[in-house]
One Martini backbone bead per residue (centre of mass of N, CA, C, O) as a GRO file, in nm:
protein
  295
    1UNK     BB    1  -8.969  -4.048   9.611
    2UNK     BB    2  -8.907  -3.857   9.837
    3UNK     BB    3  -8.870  -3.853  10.182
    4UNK     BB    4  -8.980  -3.706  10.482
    5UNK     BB    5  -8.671  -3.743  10.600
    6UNK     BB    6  -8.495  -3.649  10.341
    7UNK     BB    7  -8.589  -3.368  10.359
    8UNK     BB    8  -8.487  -3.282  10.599
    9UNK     BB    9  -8.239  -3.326  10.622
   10UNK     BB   10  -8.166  -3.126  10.345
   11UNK     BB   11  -8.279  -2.878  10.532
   12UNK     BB   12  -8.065  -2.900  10.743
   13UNK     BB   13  -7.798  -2.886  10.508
   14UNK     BB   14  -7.879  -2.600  10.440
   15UNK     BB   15  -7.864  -2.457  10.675
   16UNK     BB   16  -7.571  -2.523  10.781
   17UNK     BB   17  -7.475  -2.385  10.511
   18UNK     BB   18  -7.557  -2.122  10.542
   19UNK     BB   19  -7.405  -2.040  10.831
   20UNK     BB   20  -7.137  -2.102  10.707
   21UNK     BB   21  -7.139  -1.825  10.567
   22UNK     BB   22  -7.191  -1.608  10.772
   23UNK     BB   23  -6.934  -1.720  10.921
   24UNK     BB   24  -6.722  -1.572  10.743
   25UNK     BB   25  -6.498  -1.414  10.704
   26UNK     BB   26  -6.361  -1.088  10.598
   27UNK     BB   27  -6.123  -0.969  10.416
   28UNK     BB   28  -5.849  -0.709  10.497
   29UNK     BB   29  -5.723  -0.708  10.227
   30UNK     BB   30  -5.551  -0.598   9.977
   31UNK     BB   31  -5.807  -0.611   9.718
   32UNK     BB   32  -5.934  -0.679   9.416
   33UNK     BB   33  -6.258  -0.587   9.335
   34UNK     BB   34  -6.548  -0.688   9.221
   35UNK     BB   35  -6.817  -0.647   9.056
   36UNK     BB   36  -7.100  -0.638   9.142
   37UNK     BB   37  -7.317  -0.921   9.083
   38UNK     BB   38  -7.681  -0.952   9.018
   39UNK     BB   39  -7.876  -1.156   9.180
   40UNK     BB   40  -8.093  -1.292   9.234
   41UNK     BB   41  -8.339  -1.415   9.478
   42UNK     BB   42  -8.326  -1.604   9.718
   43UNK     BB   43  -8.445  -1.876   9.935
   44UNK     BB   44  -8.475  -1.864  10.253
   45UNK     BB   45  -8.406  -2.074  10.507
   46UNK     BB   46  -8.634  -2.246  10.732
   47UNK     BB   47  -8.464  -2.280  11.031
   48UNK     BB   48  -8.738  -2.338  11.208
   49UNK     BB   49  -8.836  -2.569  11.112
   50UNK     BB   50  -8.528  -2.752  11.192
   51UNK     BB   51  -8.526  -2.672  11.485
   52UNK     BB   52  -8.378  -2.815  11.732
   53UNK     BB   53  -8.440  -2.985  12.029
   54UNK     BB   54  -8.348  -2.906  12.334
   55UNK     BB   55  -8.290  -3.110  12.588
   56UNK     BB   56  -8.300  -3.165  12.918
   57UNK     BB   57  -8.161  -3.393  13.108
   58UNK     BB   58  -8.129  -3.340  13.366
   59UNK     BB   59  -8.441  -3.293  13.451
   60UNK     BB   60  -8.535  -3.590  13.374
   61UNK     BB   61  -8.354  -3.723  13.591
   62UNK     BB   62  -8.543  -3.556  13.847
   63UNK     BB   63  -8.818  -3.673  13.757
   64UNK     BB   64  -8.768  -3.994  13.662
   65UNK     BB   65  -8.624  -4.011  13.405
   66UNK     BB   66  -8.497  -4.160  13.163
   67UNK     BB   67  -8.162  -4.243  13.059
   68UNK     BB   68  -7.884  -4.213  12.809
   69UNK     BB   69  -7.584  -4.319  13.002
   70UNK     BB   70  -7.632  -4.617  13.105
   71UNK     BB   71  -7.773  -4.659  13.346
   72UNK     BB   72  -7.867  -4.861  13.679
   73UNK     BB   73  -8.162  -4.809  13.703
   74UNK     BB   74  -8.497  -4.883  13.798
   75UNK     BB   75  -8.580  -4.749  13.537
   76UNK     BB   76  -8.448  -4.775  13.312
   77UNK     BB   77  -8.445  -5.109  13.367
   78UNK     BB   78  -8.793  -5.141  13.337
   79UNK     BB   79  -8.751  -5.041  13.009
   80UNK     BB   80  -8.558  -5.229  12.894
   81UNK     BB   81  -8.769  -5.469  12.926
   82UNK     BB   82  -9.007  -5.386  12.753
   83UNK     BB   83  -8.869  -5.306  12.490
   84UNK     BB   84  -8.747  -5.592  12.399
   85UNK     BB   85  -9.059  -5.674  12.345
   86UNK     BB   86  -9.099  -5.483  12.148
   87UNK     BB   87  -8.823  -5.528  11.949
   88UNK     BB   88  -8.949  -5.840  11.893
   89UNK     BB   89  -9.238  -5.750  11.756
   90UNK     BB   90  -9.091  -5.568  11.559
   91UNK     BB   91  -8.848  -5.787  11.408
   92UNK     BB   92  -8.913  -6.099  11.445
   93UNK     BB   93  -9.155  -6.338  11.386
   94UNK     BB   94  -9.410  -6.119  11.501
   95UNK     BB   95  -9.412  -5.945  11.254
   96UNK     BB   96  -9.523  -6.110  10.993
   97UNK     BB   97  -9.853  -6.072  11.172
   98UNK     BB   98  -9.801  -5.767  11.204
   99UNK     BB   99  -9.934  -5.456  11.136
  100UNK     BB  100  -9.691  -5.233  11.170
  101UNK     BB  101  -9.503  -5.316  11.401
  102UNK     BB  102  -9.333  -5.041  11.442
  103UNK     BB  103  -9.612  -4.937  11.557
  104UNK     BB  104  -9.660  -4.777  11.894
  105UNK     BB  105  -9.904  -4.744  12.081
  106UNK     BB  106 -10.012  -4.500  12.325
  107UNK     BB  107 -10.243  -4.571  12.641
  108UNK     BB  108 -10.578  -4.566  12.794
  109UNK     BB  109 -10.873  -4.548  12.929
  110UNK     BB  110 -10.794  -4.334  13.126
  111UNK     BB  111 -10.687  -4.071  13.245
  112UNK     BB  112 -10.418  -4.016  13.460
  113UNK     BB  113 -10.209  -4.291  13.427
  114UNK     BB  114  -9.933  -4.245  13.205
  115UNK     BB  115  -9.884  -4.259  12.887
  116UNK     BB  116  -9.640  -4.045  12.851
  117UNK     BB  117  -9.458  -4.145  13.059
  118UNK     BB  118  -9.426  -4.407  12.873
  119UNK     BB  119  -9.383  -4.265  12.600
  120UNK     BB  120  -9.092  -4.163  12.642
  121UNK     BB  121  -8.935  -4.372  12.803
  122UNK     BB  122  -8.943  -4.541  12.562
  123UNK     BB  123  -8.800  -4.366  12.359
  124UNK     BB  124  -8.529  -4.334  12.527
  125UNK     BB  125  -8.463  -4.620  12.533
  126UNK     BB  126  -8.424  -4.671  12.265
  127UNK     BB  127  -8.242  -4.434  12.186
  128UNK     BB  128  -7.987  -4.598  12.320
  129UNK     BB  129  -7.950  -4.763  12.071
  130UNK     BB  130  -7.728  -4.911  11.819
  131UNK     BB  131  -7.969  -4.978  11.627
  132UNK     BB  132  -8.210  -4.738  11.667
  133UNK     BB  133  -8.465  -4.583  11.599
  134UNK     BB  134  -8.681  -4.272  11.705
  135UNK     BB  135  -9.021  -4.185  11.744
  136UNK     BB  136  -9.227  -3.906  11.814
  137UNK     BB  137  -9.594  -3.890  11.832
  138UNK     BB  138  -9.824  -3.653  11.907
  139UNK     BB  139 -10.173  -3.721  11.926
  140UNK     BB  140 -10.284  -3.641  12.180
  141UNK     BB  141 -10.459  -3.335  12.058
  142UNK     BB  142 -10.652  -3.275  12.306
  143UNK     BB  143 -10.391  -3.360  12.516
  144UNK     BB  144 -10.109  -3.250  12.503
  145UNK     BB  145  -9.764  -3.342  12.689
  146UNK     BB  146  -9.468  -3.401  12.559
  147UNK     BB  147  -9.337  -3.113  12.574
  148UNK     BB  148  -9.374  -3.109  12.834
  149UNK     BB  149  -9.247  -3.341  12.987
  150UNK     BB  150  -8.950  -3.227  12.844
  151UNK     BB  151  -8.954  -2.875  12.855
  152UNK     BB  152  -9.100  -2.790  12.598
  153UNK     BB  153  -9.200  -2.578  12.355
  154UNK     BB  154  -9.437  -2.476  12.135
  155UNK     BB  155  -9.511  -2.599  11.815
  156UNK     BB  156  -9.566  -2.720  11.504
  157UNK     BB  157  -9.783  -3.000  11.414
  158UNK     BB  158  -9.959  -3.255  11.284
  159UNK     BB  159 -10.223  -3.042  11.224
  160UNK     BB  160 -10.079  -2.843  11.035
  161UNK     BB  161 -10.054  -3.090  10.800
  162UNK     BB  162 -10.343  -3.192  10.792
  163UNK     BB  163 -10.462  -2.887  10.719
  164UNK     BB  164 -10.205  -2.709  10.529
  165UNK     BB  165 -10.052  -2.517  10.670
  166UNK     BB  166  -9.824  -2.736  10.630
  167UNK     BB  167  -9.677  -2.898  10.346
  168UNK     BB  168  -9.456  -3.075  10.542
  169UNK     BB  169  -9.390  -3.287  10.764
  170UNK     BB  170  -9.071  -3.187  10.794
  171UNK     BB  171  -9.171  -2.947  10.944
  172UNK     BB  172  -9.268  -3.143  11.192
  173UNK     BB  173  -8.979  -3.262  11.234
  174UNK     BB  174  -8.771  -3.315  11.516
  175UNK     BB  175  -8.483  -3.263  11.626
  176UNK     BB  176  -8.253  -3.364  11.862
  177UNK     BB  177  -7.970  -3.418  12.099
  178UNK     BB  178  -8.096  -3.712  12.017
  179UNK     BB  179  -7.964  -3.879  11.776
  180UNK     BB  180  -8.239  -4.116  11.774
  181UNK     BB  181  -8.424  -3.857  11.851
  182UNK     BB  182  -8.774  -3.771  11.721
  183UNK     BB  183  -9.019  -3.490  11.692
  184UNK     BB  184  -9.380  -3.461  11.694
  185UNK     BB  185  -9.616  -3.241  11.742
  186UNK     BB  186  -9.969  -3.209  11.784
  187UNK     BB  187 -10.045  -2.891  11.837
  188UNK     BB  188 -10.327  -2.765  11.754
  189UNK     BB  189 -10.610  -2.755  11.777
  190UNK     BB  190 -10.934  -2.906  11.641
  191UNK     BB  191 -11.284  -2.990  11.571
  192UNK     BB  192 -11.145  -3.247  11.339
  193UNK     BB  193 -10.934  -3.488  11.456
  194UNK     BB  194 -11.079  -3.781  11.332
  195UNK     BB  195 -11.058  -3.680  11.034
  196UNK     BB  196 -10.774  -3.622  11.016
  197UNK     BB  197 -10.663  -3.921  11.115
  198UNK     BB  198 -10.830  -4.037  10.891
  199UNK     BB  199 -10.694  -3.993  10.685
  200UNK     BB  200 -10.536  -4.032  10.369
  201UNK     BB  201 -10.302  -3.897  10.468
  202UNK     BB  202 -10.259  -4.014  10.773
  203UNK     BB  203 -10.162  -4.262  10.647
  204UNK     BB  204  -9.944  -4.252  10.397
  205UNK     BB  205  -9.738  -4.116  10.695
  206UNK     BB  206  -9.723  -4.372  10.855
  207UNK     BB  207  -9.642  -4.560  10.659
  208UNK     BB  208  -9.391  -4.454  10.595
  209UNK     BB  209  -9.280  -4.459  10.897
  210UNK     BB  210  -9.286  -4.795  10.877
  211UNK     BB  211  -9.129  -4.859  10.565
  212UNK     BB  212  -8.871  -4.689  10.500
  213UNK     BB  213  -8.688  -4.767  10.831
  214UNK     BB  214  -8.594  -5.042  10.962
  215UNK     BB  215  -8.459  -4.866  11.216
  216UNK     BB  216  -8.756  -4.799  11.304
  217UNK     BB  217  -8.925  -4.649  11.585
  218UNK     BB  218  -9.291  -4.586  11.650
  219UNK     BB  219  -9.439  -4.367  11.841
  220UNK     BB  220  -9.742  -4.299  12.024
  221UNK     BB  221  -9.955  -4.055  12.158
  222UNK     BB  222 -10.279  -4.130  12.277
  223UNK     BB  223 -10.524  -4.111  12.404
  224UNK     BB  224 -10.785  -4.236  12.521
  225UNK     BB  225 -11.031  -4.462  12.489
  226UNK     BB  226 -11.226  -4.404  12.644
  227UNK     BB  227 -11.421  -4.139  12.498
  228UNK     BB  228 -11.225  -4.152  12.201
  229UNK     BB  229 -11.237  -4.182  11.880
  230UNK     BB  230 -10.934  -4.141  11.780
  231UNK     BB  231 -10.825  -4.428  11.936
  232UNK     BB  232 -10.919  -4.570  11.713
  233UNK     BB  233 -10.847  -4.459  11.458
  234UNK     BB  234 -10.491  -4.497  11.541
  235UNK     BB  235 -10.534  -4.822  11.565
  236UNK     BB  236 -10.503  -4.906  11.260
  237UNK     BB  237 -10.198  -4.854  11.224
  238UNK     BB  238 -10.093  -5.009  11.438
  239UNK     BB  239  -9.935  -5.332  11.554
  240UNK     BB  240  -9.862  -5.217  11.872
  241UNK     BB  241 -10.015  -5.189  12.249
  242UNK     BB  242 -10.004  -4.972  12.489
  243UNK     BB  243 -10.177  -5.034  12.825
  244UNK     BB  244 -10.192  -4.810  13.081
  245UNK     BB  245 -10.226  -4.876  13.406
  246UNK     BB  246 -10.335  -4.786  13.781
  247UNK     BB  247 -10.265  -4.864  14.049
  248UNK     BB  248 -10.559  -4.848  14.258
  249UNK     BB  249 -10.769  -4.734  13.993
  250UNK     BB  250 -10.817  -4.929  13.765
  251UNK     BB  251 -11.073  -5.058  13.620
  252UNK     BB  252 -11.127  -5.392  13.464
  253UNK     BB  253 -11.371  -5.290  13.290
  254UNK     BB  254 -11.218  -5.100  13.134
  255UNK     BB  255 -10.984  -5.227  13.030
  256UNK     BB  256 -11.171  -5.462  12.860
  257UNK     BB  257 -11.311  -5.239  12.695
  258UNK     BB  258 -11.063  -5.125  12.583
  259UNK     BB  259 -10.954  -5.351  12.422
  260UNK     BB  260 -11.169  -5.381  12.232
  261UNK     BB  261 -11.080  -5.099  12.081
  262UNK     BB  262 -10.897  -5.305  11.954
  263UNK     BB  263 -10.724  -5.501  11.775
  264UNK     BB  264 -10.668  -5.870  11.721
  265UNK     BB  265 -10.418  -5.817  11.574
  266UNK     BB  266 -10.269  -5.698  11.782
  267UNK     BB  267 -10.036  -5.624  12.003
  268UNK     BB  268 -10.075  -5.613  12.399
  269UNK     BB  269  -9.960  -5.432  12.636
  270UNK     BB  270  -9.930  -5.382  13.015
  271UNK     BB  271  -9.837  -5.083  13.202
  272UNK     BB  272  -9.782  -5.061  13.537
  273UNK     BB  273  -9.855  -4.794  13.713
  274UNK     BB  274  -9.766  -4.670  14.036
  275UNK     BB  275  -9.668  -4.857  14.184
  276UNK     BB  276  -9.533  -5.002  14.485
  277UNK     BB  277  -9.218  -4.980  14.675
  278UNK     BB  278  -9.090  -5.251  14.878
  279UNK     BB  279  -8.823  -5.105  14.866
  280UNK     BB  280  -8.595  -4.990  15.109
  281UNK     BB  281  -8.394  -4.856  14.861
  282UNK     BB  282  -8.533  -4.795  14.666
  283UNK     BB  283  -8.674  -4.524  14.434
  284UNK     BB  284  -8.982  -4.503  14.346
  285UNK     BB  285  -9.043  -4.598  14.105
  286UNK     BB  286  -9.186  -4.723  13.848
  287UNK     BB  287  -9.364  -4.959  13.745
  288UNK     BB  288  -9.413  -5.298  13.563
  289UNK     BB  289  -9.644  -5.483  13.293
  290UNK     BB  290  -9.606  -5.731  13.066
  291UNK     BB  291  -9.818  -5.872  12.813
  292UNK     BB  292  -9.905  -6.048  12.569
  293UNK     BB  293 -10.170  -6.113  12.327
  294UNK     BB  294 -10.283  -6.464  12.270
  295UNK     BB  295 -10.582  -6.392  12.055
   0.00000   0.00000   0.00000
């Protein structure tokens, strides 16, 4: 069975020689012309379904997210920090003894600590790597922002291909213009999100993007865990997850509960957002601190 990254692959590459065939130029030369033959009609390639995500560079620069040019910003080097211990967790001795280790779900107690800033970052982080490619995949169907976050228009996503909308999953991994970073969004709303998730359709999705391709690491952006059940049972496909939690406002008790709710199995790692810069020529990037669950 064909993987749903290699049916992506080859309709992109139906698409680019469709194109280049509409680009030959006619010849005005005279020759004899052959009476045209008639033939069936083709199935015009689905251009739009595999065209690439194009990421404006510059605004994420601006914005304060990591860069792919292998600056030596303070975020950067502390994306680089966390990314390392992810994957060694991922590739490493620890991965023999934990499931989809490859699988890094990204979440918080409480909404608004920065779970997407950390989820993207994360992700650029990667894409950076001379051997591993990323997915990310926009799963807090509830409040999407990985698309905002990026700067890109919404696209259709997770929801369209696990209702039927669309057939296959191929049609929404979209390609990006960071060569190693690809992108599935959450897509549209709907009513059945956890049954949808919990299906036995993204079970078998999930694994393949574990399991198809050893240099791939896929990102997770998941809900909050605190009073939304999507990400605990978002939380069964992953091997590793990282809970950011936010200096100065996440309480002890939310954290403690959150961690509860996620597998006793899973490497769980935790970045704190928004800490404050005491050095005075810092940049005032986002601190982090990471953290295995030694339980």
């Amino acid at each position: 069975m064909r993987s749903t990254i290699e049916k992506a692959l080859q309709k992109q590459r139906e698409a680019q020689a469709l194109k280049k065939q509409q680009d030959v130029p006619t010849s005005s030369a005279n020759v004899a012309v052959k009476p045209e033959v008639e033939r069936p009609p083709v199935s015009p390639v689905r251009i739009s379904d595999t065209e690439s995500f194009d990421i404006d560079f510059k605004r994420l620069t601006e914005n304060g997210l990591v860069t792919l040019d292998g600056g030596r910003t303070q975020i950067n080097e502390e994306y680089r920090e966390i990314k390392r211990k992810l994957i060694k967790n991922a590739f490493g001795p620890l991965s023999k003894t934990l499931n989809n280790s490859n699988i890094i779900m990204v979440t918080s107690a409480r909404p608004s600590e920065g779970k997407t800033f950390t989820a993207v970052n994360l992700a650029l982080s990667i894409a950076s790597e001379q051997d591993k490619t990323v997915l990310l995949v926009d799963a807090d169907v509830l409040k999407p922002n990985v698309l905002n976050t990026f700067g890109l228009q919404g696209r259709k996503g997770i929801i369209e291909y696990l209702t039927g909308e669309v057939d296959d999953i191929a049609d929404v991994l979209y390609p990006t213009n960071a060569d190693k970073l690809k992108i599935i969004p959450a897509g549209k709303s709907h009513h059945s999100t956890t049954e949808l998730l919990a299906s036995r359709k993204m079970h078998k999705t999930v694994d393949e993007f574990a399991n198809r391709y050893p240099d791939r690491i896929v990102i997770i952006d998941t809900p909050p865990l605190i009073g939304i059940n999507e990400t605990a049972v978002l939380a069964n496909f992953a091997g590793q997850a990282v809970v950011v939690v936010e200096e100065g406002k996440s309480k002890l008790s939310d954290i403690r509960y959150a961690v509860e709710r996620l597998s006793s199995n899973m490497a769980i790692g935790f970045v704190v957002n928004k800490s404050i810069d005491s050095d005075p020529e810092g940049a005032g990037y986002y601190g982090y601190y990471y953290a295995e669950d030694q339980n």
